[in-house]
C-alpha positions in Angstrom: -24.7 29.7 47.4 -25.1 30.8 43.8 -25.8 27.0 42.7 -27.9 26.3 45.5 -30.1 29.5 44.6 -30.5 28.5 41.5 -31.3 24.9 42.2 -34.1 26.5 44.2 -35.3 28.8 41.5 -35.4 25.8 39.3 -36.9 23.9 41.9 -40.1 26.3 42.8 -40.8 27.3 39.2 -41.3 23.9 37.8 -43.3 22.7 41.2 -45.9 25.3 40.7 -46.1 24.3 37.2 -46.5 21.0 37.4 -49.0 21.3 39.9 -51.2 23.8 38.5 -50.8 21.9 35.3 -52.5 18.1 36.6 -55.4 20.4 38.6 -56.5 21.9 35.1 -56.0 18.7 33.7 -59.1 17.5 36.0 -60.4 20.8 37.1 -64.0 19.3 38.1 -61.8 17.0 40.7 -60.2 20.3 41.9 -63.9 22.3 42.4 -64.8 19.1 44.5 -61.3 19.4 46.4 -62.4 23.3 47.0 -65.8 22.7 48.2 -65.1 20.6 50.4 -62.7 22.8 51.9 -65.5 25.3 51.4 -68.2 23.0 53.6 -65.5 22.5 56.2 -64.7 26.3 56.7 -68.4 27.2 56.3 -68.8 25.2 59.3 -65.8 26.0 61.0 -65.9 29.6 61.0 -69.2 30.5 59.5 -71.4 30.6 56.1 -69.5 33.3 54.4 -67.8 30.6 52.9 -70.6 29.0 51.4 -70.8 32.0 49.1 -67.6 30.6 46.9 -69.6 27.0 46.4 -71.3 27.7 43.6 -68.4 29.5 42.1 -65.9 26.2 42.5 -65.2 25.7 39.4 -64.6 28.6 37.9 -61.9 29.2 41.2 -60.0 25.8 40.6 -59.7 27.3 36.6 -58.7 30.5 38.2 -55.9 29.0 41.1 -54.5 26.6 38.8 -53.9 28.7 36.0 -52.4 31.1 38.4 -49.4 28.5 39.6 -48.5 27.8 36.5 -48.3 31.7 35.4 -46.1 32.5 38.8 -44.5 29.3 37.5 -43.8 30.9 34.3 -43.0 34.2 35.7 -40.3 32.6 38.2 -38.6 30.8 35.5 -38.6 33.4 33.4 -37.5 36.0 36.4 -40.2 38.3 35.1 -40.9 41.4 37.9 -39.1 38.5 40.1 -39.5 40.3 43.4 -43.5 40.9 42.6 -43.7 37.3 41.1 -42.0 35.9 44.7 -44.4 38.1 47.0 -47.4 36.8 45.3 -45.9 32.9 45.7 -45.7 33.8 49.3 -48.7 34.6 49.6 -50.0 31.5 47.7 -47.5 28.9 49.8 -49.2 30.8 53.4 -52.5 29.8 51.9 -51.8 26.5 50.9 -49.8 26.1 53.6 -52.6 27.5 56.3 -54.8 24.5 54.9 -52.9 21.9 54.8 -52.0 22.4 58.1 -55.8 22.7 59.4 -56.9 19.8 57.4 -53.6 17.9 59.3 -54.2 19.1 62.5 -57.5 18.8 62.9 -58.4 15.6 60.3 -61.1 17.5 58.3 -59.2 17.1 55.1 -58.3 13.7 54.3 -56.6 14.7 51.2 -55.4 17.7 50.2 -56.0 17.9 46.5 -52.2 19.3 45.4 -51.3 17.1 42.5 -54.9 16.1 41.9 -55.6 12.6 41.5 -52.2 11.7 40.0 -50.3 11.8 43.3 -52.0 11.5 47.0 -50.6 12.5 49.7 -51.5 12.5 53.5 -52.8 15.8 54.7 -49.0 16.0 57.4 -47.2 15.0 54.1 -48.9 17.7 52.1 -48.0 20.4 55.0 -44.2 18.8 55.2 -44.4 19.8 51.0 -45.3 23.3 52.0 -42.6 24.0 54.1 -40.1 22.2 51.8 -41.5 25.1 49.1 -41.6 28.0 51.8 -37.3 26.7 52.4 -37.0 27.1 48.6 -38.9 30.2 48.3 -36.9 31.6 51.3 -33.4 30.7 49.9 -34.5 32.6 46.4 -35.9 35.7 48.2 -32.8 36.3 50.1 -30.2 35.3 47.4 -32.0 37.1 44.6 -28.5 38.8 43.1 -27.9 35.8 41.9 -30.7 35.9 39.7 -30.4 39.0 38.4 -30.4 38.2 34.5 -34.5 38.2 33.2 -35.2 36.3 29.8 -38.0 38.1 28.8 -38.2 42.0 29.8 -40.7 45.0 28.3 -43.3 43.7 26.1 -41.1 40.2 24.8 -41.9 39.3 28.7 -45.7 40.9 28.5 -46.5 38.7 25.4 -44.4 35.1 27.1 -46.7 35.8 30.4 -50.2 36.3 28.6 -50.0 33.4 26.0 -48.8 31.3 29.0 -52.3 32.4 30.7 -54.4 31.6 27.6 -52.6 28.5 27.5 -53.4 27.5 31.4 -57.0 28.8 30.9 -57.7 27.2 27.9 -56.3 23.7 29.2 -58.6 24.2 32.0 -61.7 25.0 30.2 -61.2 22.5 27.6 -61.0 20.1 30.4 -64.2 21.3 32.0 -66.3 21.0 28.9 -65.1 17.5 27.7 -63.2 15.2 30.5 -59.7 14.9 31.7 -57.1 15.0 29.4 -55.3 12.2 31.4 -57.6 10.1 33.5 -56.0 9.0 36.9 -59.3 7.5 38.8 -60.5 4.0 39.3 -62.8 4.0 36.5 -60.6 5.3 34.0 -61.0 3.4 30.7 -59.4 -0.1 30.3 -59.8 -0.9 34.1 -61.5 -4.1 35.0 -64.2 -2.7 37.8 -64.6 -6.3 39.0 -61.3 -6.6 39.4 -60.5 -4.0 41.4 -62.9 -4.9 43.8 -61.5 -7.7 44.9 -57.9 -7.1 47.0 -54.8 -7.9 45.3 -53.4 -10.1 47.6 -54.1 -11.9 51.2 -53.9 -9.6 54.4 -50.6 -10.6 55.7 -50.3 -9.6 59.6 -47.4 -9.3 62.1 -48.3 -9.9 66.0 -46.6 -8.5 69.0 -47.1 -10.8 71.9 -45.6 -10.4 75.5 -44.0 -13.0 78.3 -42.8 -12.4 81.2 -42.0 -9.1 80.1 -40.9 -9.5 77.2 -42.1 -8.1 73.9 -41.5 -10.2 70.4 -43.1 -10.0 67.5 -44.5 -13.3 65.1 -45.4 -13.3 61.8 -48.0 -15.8 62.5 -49.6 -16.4 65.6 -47.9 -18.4 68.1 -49.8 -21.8 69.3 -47.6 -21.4 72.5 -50.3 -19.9 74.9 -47.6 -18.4 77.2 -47.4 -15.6 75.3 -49.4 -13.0 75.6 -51.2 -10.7 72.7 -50.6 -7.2 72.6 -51.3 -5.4 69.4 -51.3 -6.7 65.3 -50.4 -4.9 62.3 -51.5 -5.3 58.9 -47.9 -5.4 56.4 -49.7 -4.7 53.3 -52.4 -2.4 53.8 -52.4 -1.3 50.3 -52.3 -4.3 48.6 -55.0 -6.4 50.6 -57.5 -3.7 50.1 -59.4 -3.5 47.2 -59.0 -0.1 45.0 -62.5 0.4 44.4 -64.5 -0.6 48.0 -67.7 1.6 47.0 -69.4 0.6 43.8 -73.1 -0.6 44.6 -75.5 -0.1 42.1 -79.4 -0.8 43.5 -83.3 -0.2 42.9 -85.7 2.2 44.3 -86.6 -0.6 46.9 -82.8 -1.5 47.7 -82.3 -4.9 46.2 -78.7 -5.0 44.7 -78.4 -4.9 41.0 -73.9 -4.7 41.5 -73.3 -8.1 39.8 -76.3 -7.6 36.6 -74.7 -4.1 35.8 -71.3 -5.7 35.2 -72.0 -8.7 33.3 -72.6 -8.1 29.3 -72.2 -4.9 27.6 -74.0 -1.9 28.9 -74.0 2.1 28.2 -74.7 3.9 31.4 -75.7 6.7 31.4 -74.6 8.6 34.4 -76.5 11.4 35.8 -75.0 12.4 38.9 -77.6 14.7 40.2 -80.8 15.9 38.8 -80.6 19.6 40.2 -77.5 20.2 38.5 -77.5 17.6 35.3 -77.2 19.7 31.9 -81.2 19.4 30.4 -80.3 20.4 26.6 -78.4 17.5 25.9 -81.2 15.2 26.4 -82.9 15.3 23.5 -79.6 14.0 21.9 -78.9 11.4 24.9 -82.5 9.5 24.2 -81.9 9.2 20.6 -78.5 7.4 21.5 -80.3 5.1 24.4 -83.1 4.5 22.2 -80.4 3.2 19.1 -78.2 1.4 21.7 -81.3 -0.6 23.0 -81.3 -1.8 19.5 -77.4 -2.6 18.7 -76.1 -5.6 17.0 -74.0 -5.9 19.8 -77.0 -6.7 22.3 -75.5 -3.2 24.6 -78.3 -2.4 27.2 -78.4 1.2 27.9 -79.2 1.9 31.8 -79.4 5.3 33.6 -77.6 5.3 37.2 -78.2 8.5 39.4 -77.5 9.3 42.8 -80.6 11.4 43.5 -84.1 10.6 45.4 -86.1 8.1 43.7 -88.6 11.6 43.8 -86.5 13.7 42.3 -85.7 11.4 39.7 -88.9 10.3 38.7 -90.0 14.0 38.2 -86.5 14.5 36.4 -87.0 11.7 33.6 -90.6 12.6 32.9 -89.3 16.3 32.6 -86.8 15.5 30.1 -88.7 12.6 28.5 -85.9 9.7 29.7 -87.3 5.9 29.0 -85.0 3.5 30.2 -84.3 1.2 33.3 -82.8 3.2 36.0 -80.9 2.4 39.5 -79.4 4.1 42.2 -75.4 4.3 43.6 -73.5 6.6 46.1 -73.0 10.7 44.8 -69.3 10.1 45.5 -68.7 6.9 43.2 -70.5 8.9 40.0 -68.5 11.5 40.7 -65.7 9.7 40.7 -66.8 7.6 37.4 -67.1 10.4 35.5 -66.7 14.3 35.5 -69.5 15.0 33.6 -73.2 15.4 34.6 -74.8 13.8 32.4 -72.1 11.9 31.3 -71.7 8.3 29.7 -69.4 5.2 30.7 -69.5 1.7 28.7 -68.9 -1.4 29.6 -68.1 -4.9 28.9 -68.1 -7.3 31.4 -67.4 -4.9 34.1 -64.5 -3.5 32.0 -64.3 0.0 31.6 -64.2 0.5 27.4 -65.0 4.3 26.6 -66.3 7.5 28.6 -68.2 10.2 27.1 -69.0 14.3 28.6 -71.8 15.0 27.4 -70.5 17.3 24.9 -69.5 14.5 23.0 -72.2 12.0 22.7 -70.9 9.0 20.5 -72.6 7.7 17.9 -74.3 4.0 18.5 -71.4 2.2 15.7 -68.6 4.2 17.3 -69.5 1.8 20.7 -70.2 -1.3 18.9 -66.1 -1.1 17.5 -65.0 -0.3 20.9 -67.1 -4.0 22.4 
């Protein structure tokens, strides 16, 4: 038992590490995850939740950096009793929404490892209670863990620089991008590519004859049996990754295949109520000097607000430039920044850019 309580020790500790760890690493994805859940619950069970939606971000900062300090804490056996309370209380939480997003499909993904590992909203609650077993063993075995490396102020010092650290991974993340892109349209991927399926839909068939049930791996030219049902063997692989990128005008005409061919700097402005407005001054000197590169890049600003809105957006901040339209969801997914910058080269994704961190025009030319 004294192995098998430490295993689970060992087990929890680096869990909640790791996964508070790859939320700060993206902590924008993780503000999206928690509004959403905010929207569903506001709707659920009434608009006091829509009172934490503005304050997303700085909540995804706050809840990851708190796994990996309890983390921390649990490895370290510091105030072990307190340290396994608050868990409990976390794995109830975690555990309460993941089962609701499960039970009542509201959820599709519940946002625990970020974007580096998906799981299904019934797997995500089956990883819950796996944790609440391992939490359980270490509760109720906790002689075995008596020994703490780090009491008094050692143990003090080991818990705050491991919150600075968690905080400042998470904030650094917030004002620049991701230290470790996992998305679609992370750099080196080949958009047109991954738009297209990897491989044929392959399909098994169950037919039926005289009672009998057999399934075909290709559909049977004998019409005495009967069909019943088909299954698709490799969903994953004959759909494409990327299903939503549509880039279009004000008046709806498709502009998909123009923005991936040649080299162009987009300039992505998710949304005009909430795009950063000091940067621009910066952002039209570099569309201005990419319009005249050696290396022929056309600059183009994509945006997923009203034509309206836009139009009164781009005269406000004194944007020139051609400008088209795509789904909230797919810049969001392009890029966490707002503004925020992604260049191309025949659909090929070669560098992305927060705003923070506008390149200079020659630093893109070396990159096409």
């Amino acid at each position: 038992m004294k192995l098998l309580t430490r295993i689970c020790w060992l087990l929890l500790g680096i869990v909640f590490i790791f996964s508070g760890l790859v939320k700060l690493n993206d902590p924008v994805g993780t503000a999206l995850k928690l509004e959403e859940y905010f929207e569903v619950f506001a709707k659920d069970f009434g608009s006091f939740f829509t009172f934490f939606i503005p304050h997303s971000r700085t909540l995804s900062i706050v809840l990851s950096s708190l796994e990996v300090v309890l983390g921390v804490a649990l490895l370290l056996r510091w105030m072990l009793r307190k340290t396994l309370w608050v868990l409990l209380a976390l794995l109830v939480f975690f555990g309460f929404l993941t089962f609701y997003s499960a039970a009542f499909n509201k959820v599709t993904d519940c946002g625990c490892f970020g974007d580096f590992i998906k799981l299904t909203p019934w797997t995500s609650f089956a990883k819950d209670l796996f944790l609440l077993g391992l939490w359980l063993v270490v509760f109720l075995n906790q002689r075995y863990l008596r020994r703490v490396f780090a009491k008094g102020t050692p143990g003090v010092m080991y818990i705050t620089l491991a919150s600075a650290v968690a905080v400042g991974i998470g904030v650094r993340a917030l004002g620049h991008l991701p230290y470790f892109d996992f998305l679609p349209y992370k750099v080196g991927n080949d958009i047109p590519k991954l738009m297209k399926p990897r491989e044929q839909a392959k399909y098994q068939y169950v037919m039926e004859r005289n009672g009998e049930m057999k399934t075909f791996t290709d559909y049977p030219t004998d019409s005495t049996w009967k069909y019943k049902s088909m299954e698709v063997l490799n969903p994953e692989a004959s759909k494409p990754v990327i299903t939503d990128f549509s880039v279009f005008d004000g008046e709806g005409q498709d502009h998909t295949p123009a923005v991936l061919k040649g080299s162009k700097l987009l300039l992505i402005i998710q949304n005009v109520q909430d795009a950063d407005r000091d940067r621009f001054k910066d952002i039209n000197k570099l569309m201005e000097a990419t319009a005249k590169s050696r290396k022929q890049i056309q600059p183009l600003i994509i945006t997923s607000s009203s034509p309206q809105e836009f139009d009164a957006f781009r005269h406000d901040v004194n944007l020139p430039g051609t400008y088209y339209f795509a789904d909230a969801t797919v810049l969001k997914s392009m890029i966490r920044s707002n503004p925020g910058f992604v260049l191309l080269q025949n659909g090929v994704v070669k560098g992305k850019y927060h705003y923070h961190d506008i390149p200079e025009v020659s630093k893109l030319e070396e990159l096409l």
